[in-house]
C-alpha positions in Angstrom: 115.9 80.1 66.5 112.4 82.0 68.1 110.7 79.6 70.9 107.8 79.5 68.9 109.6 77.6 65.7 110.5 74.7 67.9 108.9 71.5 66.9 106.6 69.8 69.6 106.5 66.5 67.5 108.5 63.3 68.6 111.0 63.5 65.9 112.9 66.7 67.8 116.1 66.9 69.8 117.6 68.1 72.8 120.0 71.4 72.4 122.5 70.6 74.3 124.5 73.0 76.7 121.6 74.6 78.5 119.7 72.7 80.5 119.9 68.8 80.6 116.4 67.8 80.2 117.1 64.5 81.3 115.3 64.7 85.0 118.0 62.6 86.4 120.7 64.8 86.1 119.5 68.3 86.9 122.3 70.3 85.5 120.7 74.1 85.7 123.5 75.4 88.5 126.6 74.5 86.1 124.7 75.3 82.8 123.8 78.7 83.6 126.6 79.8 85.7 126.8 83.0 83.7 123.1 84.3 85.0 124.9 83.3 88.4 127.9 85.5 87.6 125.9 88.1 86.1 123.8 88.4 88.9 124.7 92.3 89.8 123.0 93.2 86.1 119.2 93.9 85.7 118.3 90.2 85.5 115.8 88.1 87.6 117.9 85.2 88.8 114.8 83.4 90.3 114.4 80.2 89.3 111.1 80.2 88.0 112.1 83.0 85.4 115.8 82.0 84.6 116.5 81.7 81.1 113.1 81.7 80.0 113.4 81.4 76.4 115.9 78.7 76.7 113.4 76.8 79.1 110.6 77.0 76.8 112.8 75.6 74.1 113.9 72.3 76.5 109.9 72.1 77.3 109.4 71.8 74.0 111.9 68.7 72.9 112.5 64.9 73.1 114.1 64.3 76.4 117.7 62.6 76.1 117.3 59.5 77.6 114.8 58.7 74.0 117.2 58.7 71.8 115.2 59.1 68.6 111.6 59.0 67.3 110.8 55.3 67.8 112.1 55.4 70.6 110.0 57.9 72.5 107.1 56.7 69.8 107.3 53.2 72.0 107.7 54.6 75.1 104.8 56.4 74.9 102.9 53.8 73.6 103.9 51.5 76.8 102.3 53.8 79.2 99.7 54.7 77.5 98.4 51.5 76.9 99.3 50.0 80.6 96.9 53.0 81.7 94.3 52.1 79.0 94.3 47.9 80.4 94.6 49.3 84.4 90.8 50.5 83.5 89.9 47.9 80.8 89.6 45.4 83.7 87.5 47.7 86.1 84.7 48.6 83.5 84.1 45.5 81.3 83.8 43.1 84.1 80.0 44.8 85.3 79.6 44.1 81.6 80.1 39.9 81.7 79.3 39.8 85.6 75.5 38.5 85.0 77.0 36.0 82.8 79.7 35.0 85.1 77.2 34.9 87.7 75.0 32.0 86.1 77.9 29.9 85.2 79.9 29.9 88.3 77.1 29.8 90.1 77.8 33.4 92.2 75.5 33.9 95.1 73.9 37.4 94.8 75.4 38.2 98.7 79.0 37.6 96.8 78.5 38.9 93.6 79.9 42.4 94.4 83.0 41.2 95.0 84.5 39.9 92.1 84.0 43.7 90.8 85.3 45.0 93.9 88.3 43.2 95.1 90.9 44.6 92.6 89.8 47.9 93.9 90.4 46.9 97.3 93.9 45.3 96.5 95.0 48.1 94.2 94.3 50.6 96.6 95.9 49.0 99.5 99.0 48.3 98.0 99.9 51.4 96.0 101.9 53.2 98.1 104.7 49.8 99.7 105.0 49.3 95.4 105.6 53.1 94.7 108.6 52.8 97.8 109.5 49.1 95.7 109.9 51.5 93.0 112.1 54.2 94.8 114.3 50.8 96.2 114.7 48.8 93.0 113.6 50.9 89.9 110.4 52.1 88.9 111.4 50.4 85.3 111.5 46.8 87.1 108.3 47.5 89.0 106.4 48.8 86.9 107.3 45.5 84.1 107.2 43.0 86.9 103.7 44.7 88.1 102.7 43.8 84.2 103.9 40.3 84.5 101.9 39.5 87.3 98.7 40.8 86.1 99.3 38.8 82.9 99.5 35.4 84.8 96.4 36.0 86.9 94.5 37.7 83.9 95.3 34.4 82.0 93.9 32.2 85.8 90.9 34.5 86.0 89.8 33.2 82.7 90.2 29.7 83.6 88.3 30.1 87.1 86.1 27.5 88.0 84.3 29.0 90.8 83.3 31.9 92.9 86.5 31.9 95.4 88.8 30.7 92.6 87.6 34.4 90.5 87.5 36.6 93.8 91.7 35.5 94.7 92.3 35.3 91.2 90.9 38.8 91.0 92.5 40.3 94.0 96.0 39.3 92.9 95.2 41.4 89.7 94.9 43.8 91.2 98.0 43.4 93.0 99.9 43.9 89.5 97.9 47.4 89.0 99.2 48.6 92.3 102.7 48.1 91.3 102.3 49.6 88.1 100.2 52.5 88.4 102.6 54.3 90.6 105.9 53.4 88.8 104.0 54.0 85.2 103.0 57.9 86.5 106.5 58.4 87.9 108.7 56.7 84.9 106.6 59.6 82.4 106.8 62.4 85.1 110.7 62.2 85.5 111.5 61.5 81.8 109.5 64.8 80.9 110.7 67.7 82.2 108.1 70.4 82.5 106.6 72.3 79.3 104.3 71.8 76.3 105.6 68.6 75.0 105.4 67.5 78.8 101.8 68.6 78.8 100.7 66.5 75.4 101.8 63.2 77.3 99.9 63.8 80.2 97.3 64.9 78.2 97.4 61.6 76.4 97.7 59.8 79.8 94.8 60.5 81.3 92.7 60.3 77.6 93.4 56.6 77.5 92.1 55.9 81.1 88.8 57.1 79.5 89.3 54.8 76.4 90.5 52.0 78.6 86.8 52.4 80.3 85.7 52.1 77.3 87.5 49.4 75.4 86.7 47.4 78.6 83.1 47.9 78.3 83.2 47.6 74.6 84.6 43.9 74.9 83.2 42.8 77.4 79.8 43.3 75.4 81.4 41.2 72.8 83.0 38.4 75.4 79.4 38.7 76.3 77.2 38.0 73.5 79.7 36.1 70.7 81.8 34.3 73.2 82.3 33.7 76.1 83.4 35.4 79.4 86.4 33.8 79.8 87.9 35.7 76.1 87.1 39.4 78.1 89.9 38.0 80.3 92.6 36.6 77.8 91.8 39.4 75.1 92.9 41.6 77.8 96.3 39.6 78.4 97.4 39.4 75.7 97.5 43.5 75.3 99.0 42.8 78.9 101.6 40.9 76.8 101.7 43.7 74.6 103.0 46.0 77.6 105.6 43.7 79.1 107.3 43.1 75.6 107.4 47.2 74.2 108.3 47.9 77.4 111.4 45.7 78.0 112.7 46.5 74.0 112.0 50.3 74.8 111.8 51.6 78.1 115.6 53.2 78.6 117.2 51.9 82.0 118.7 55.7 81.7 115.0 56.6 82.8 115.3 55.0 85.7 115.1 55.8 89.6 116.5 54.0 92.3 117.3 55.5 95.2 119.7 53.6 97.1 119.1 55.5 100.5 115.4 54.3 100.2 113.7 51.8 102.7 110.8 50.1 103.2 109.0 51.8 105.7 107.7 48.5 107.4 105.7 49.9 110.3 103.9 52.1 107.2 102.9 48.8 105.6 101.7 47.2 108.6 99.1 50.4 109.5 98.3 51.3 106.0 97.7 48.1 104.4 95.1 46.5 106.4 93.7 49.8 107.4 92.7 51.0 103.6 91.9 47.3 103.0 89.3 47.0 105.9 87.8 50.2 105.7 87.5 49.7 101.8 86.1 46.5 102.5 83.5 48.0 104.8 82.2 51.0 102.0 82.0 48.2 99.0 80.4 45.8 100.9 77.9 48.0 103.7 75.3 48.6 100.8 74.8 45.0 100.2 75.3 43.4 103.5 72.2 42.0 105.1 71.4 45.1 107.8 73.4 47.7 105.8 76.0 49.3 107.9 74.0 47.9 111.4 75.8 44.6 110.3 78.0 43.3 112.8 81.4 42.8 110.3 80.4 46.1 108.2 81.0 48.1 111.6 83.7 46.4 113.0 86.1 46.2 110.0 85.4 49.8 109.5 86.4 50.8 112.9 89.2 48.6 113.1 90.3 49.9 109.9 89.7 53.1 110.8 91.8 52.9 114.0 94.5 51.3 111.9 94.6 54.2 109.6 94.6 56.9 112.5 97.7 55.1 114.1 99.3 55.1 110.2 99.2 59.0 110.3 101.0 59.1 113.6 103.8 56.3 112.2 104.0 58.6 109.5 104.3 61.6 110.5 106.0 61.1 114.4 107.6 57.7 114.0 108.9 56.2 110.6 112.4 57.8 109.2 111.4 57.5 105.5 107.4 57.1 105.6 105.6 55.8 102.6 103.3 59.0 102.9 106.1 61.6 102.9 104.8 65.3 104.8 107.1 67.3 101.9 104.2 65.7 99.7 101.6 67.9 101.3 104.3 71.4 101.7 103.1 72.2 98.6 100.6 75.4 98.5 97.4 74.5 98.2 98.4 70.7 98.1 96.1 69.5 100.8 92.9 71.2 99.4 93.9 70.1 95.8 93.7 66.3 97.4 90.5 67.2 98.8 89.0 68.4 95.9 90.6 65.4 94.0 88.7 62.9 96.1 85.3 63.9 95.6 85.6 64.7 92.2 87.2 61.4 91.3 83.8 60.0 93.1 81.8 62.1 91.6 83.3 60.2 88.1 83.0 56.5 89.8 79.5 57.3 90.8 78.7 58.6 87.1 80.1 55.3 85.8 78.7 52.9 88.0 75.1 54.6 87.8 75.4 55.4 84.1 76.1 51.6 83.4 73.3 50.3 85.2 70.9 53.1 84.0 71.2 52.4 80.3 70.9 48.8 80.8 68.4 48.3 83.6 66.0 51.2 82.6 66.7 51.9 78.8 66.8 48.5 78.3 69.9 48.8 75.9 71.9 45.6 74.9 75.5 45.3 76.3 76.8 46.4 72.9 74.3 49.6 72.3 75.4 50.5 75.5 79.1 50.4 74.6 78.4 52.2 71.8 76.4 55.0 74.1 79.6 55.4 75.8 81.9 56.0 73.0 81.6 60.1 73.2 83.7 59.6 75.6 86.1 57.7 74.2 86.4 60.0 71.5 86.1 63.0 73.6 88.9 62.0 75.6 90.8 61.9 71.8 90.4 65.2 71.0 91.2 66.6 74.7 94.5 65.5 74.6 95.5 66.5 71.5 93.9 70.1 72.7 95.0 69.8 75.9 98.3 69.6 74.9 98.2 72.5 73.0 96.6 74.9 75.5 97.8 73.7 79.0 100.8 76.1 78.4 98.5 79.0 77.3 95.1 79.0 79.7 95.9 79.3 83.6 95.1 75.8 85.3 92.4 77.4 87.2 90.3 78.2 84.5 90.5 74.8 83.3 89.3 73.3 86.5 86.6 75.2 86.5 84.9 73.9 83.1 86.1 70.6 84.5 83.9 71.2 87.7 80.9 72.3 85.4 81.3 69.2 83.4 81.5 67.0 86.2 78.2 69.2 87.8 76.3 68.7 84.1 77.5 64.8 83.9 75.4 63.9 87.0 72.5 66.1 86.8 72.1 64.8 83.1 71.3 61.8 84.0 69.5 63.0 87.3 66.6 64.5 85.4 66.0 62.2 82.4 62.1 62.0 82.1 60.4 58.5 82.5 59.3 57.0 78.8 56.2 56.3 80.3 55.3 59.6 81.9 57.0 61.4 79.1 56.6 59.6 76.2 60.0 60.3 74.4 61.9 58.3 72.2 65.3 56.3 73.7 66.8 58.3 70.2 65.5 61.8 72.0 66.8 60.6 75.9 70.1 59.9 73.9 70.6 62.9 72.4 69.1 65.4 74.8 70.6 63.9 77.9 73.1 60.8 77.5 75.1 62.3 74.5 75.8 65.5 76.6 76.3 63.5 79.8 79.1 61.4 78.2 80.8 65.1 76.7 80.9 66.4 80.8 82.0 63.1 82.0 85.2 63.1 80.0 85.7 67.0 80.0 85.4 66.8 84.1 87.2 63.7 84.2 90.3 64.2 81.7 90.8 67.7 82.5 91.2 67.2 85.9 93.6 64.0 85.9 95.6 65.6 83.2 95.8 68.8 85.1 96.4 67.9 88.5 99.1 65.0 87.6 101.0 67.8 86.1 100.1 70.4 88.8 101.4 67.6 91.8 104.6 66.1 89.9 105.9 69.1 88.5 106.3 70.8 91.9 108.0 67.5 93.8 111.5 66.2 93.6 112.4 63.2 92.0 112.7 61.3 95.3 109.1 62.1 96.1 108.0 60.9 92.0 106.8 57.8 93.0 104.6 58.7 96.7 103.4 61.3 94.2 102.0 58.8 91.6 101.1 56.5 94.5 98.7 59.5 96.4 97.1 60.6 92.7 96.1 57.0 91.9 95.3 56.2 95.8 93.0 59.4 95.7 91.4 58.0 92.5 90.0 54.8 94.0 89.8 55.5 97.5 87.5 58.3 96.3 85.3 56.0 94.0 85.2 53.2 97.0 84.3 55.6 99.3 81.1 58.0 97.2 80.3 54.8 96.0 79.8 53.1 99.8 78.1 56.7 100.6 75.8 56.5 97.6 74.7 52.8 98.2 74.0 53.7 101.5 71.7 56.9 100.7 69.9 54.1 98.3 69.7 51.4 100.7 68.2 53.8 103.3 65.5 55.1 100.8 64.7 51.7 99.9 63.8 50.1 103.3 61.8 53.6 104.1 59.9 52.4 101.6 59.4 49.4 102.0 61.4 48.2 99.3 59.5 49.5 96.8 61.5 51.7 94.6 62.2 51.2 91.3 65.6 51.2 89.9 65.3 53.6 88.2 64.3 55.9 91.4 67.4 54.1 93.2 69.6 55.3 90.1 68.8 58.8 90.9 69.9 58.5 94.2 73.2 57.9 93.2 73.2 60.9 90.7 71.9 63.3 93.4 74.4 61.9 95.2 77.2 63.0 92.3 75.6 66.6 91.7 76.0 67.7 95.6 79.3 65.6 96.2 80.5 68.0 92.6 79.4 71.3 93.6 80.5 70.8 97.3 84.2 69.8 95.3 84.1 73.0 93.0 83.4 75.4 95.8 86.6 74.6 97.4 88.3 74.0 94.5 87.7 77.6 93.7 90.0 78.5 96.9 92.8 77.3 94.6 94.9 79.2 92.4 96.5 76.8 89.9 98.7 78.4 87.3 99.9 78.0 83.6 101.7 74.6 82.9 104.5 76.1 81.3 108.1 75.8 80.4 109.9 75.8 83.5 113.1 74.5 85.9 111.9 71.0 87.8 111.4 70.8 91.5 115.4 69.5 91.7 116.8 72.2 89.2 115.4 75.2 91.1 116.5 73.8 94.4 119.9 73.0 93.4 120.2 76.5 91.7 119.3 78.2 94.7 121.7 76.8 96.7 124.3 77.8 94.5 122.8 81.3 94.7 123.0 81.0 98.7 126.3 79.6 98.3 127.6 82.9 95.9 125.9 85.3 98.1 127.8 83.5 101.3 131.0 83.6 99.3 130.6 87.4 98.9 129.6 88.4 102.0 132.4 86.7 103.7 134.8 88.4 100.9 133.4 91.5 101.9 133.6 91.3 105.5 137.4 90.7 105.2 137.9 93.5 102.9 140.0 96.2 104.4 
């Protein structure tokens, strides 16, 4: 059969006797011990080109461990739709906040953090759940992670004042921390690299921009038909959704435990409070009564800050098995590609936060036009990942990052330049269409390109025992980097308004923040030009080529000690 008749579609199967392409079991030594034997004919016996045709076939079929088209179908369906409520409950809640505000009586000094703290809690937490995931299973974390959030989704709806909404909040986010990791690594190691491979991560990162979406898009309704409390429950019971497809459908064959894996405890005890504190510090400097001069802005950060500098020595000097593992960063290029990733994934929080507030505050849109504003990129994140999947495998990842970098460059100074209505005299129809419709199109090209990209890029090239630090470093990067623009963008707007007096309008203070996004973008495309990111293609995983090659070794010992005792 040619490579190019194999089916990418769910309903394919697994040839069997070349290459398992269940990740667990990395079989490429055994299965192509006859390219081993061979190896004194004109063949490349490299692992990156062994076998290619056969490679490209695997790439291109349901792995084993889903047994048949359902299967996978539900499987799929799980993760996509635990990324699509991880997002639901970031965006929508700016949506319902003013209401929530005037009910539970929010002081405007607190009413950041309800927002805020799952942020904070998710992003302290991500990396002790992805080594819960290495000890007992990323298939139990990643359901139990869903579990929790259901019960305190449920509680948040049922708050009955301000500190009641913040814990109930944080411990939210407490559930996304366990299963954004586990989530990321259970699709990375049931997929072995190629096209089909590709059109999952594709979809992936597509449904964190419909999860924005739907969150914003219900929250409108919660809003304005009922009540705030529904925004929460409506989003439990897809929560539900989750913990039930996943436990009839996610195989305990895709599994990983690693029974030599440890809780790094010294890890947990620098890196938890540290991210927390100096998280704490960037959400919260912008509103605090003297900016960053305040007394607890300054102190949390340093301590935090200290805390995180005495984490990178535990990690790298001290810990046997760190949380942060230095193979993740061996990679070529890896430590620029983490770089790039945290400014562009502020450069997208910035957009959202801004773009929100913009449309609401200056257009003077209605929660629900403004939902519906946002929907090119819920459908634009559609047709990427049905595209995406089809030309990941074709176009060289570099030239992909760099229309990513110009939409994420466009998305920002969109909005930056948007004429006033009253100096201008344009219709909301024309700012739409000349500027927001456009915007939306560059958000979602920077945004899913990237995430889809890079997620393939950084778990392709790791072993399976470094799967879930990897998922637990792409999703830390994600919302450090929006805590951290957004505390830098805040800042630059605080600054500007006390210079002058106070007197700014919003929406002068809004294009502070977009500024803010269209230097932070270009600064993240110049360097990410530095890096050479090739095809996603059919290939051997991270554990296949490194157990072929020490088979090779092992051959080429074996012969040189049969020569040496040749007579």
């Amino acid at each position: 059969m040619a490579v190019t008749e194999a089916p990418a579609s769910f309903g394919s199967a697994v040839p069997t006797g070349v290459v398992s392409s269940h990740p667990s079991t990395p079989s490429a030594p055994s299965a192509l011990d006859s390219n081993i034997e061979n190896a004194g004919q004109p063949q490349d016996d490299s692992p990156e080109t062994l076998d290619p045709a056969k490679l490209e076939l695997l790439g291109r079929q349901r792995p084993d461990s889903l047994k048949n088209a359902f299967t996978e179908f539900c499987f799929v369906f799980t993760m996509l739709l635990s990324m699509m409520m991880s997002e639901y409950y970031i965006s929508g809640f700016n949506i319902i906040l003013p209401s929530v505000a005037i009910e539970l009586d929010i002081p405007d000094s607190l009413r950041t953090w309800p927002a805020a703290v799952p942020n904070l809690s998710t992003a302290a937490l991500l990396l002790p759940f992805a080594r819960l995931g290495d000890i007992y299973g990323a298939r139990g974390v990643f359901l139990a992670g869903h579990a929790w959030a259901l019960v305190w989704s449920v509680a948040a709806g049922f708050s009955k004042g301000t500190t009641m909404l913040i814990i109930f909040r944080a411990l939210q986010g407490v559930g996304f921390a366990a299963f954004l990791p586990t989530g990321l690594t259970l699709l990375a190691t049931t997929y072995r690299p190629g096209p089909r491979k590709n059109f999952m991560f594709s979809l992936y990162g597509s449904f964190a921009a419909i999860g924005f979406y739907f969150g914003i898009f219900m929250g409108s309704i919660a809003g304005e038909y009922l009540t705030w409390r529904w925004y929460f429950w409506i989003g439990a019971f897809f929560i539900l959704a989750v913990v039930i497809t996943g436990v009839l459908t996610i195989p305990r064959s895709v599994d990983t435990v690693d029974p030599d894996a440890r809780m790094d405890w010294l890890g947990v005890a620098t890196i938890v409070p540290g991210l927390a504190l100096v998280v704490y510090a960037f959400t919260d400097g912008g509103h605090a009564p003297q900016g960053w001069r305040t007394p607890y802005i300054f102190v949390t950060f340093i301590i935090g800050a200290i805390l995180l500098c005495i984490a990178v020595y535990v990690q790298g000097w001290v810990s046997e098995q760190p949380l942060m593992p230095p193979g993740l960063f061996h990679q070529k290029y890896m430590k620029r590609l983490s770089t790039v990733l945290f400014c562009f994934y502020g450069v997208f929080g910035l957009y959202l936060f801004y773009a929100s507030y913009y449309l609401e505050n200056v257009l003077g849109n209605t929660p629900i036009l403004t939902a519906a504003w946002f929907t090119p990129m819920a459908v634009g994140g559609m047709i990427l990942s049905v595209v995406g999947g089809l030309i990941l495998h074709i176009l060289p990842g570099k030239v992909l990052m760099t229309i990513s970098a110009i939409g994420f460059l466009l998305s920002g100074l969109l909005f930056a330049v948007i004429p006033a209505q009253s100096d201008s005299g344009q219709s909301r129809s024309f700012i739409y269409w000349a500027y927001v419709f456009p915007a939306m199109i560059c958000a979602t090209l920077g945004v899913d390109i990237t995430y889809t990209v890079t997620n393939i890029f950084i778990t392709t090239s790791m072993p399976r025992k470094h799967q879930a630090a990897a998922g637990a470093l792409i999703n830390s990067l994600l919302y450090l980097g929006i805590a951290f623009w957004l505390g830098i963008a805040e800042l630059a707007v605080s600054t500007t308004v006390k210079s002058h007096d106070g007197h700014l309008s919003p929406r002068q203070q809004y294009r502070i923040g977009f500024w803010t996004a269209v230097g932070l973008a270009g600064f993240a495309s110049i360097l990410m030009m530095t890096i050479k990111l090739g095809k996603a293609s059919s290939e051997l995983t991270a554990d296949e080529k490194a157990e072929l090659a020490r088979e090779i070794q092992m051959r080429e010992t074996r012969e040189a000690g049969e020569g040496s005792t040749a007579p």
